[in-house]
C-alpha positions as CSV (number, residue, x, y, z in Angstrom):
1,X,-12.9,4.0,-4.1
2,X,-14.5,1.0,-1.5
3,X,-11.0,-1.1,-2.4
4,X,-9.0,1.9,-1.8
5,X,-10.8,2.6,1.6
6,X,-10.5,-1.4,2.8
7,X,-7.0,-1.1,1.8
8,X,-6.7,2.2,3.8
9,X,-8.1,0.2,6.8
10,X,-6.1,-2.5,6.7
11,X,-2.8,-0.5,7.2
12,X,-4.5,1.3,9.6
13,X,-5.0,-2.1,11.9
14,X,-1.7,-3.0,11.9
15,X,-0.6,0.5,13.1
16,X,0.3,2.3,10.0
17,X,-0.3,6.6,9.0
18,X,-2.9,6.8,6.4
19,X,-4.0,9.7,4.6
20,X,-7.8,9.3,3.5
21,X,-7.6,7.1,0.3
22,X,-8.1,9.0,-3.2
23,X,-9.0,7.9,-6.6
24,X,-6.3,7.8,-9.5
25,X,-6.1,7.3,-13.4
26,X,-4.8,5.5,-15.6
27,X,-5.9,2.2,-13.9
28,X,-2.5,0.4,-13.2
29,X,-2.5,-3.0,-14.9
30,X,-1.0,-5.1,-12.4
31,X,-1.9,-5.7,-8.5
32,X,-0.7,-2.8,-6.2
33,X,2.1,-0.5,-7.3
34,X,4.3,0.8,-4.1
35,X,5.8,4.2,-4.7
36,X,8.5,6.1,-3.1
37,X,11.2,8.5,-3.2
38,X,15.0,8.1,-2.5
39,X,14.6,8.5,1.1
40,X,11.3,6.4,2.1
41,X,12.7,2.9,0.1
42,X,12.7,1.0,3.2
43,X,9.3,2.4,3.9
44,X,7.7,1.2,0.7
45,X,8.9,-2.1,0.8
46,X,7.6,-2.5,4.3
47,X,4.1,-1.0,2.8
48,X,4.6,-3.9,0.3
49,X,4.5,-6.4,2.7
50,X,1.4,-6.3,3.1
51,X,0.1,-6.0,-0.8
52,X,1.1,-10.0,-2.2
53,X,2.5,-9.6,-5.9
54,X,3.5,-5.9,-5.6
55,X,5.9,-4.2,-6.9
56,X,8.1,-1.1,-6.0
57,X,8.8,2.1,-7.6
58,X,11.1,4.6,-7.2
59,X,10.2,7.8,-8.2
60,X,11.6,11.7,-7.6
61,X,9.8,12.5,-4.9
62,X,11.3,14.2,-2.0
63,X,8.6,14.4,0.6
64,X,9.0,11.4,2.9
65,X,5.7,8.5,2.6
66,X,4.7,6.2,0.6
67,X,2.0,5.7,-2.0
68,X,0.4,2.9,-2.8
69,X,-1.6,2.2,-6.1
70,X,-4.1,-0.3,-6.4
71,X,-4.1,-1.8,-9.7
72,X,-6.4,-4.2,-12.0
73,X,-5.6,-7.5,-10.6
74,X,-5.8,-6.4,-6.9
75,X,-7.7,-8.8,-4.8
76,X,-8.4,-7.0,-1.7
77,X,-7.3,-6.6,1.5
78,X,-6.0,-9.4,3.5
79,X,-7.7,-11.5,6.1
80,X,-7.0,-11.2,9.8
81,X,-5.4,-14.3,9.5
82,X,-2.9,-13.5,6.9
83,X,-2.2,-9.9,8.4
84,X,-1.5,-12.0,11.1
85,X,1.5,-14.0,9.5
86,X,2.7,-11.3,7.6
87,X,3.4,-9.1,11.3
88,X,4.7,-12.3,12.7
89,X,7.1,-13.2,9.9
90,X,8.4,-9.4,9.7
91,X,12.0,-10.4,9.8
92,X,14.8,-7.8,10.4
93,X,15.2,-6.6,7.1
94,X,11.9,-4.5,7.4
95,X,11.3,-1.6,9.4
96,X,8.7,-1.4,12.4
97,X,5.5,0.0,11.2
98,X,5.4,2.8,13.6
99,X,8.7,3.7,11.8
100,X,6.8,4.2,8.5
101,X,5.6,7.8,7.8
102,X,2.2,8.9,6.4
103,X,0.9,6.0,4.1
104,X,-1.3,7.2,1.0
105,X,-3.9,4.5,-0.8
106,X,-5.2,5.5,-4.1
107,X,-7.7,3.1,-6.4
108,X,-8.9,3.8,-9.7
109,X,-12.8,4.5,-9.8
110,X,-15.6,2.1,-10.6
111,X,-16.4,2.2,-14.6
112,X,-20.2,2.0,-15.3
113,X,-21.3,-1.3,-16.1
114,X,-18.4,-3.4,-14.5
């Protein structure tokens, strides 16, 4: 989908991996859901930076990356300006982007009529 794709290039400009972005369904109901498995948690909530009002997910998976789902309420990608602050105000509890493995966007598709 276009939001998953703008998404998809955002991460990309501040240095992440990203797979080419895919559609998903259900729709997810709230803004971006961040999901990992045991060993990419630091990962995710580095990806989450960068997605305001998201929320993290463990799941079982064992391959190392992160996915990120765009839900319902998701407002697009950030300006310049804000990816800006949020690079600057990284902090040490977050890893270094180029530390984050393959990165995978996902947006549920256009209905007809919306």
């Amino acid at each position: 989908s276009g939001v998953a794709r703008d998404a998809s290039d955002m991460l990309k400009t501040v240095g992440f991996q990203v797979a080419d972005p895919s559609n998903f369904s259900p729709e997810y109901a709230g803004s971006a859901q961040i999901q990992a498995g045991p060993q990419s948690v630091d990962q995710a909530y580095t990806v989450a930076r960068f997605f305001p009002s998201s929320r993290v997910t463990l799941t079982d998976n064992t391959e190392p990356g992160v996915t990120v789902l765009l839900g319902s309420l998701y407002n697009g990608a950030l300006t310049a300006e804000d990816l800006q602050r949020v690079q600057e105000n990284q902090g040490t509890q977050h890893l270094p982007v180029g530390e984050v493995d393959e990165v995978t966007v996902a947006g549920t598709p256009l209905k007809a009529g919306v």
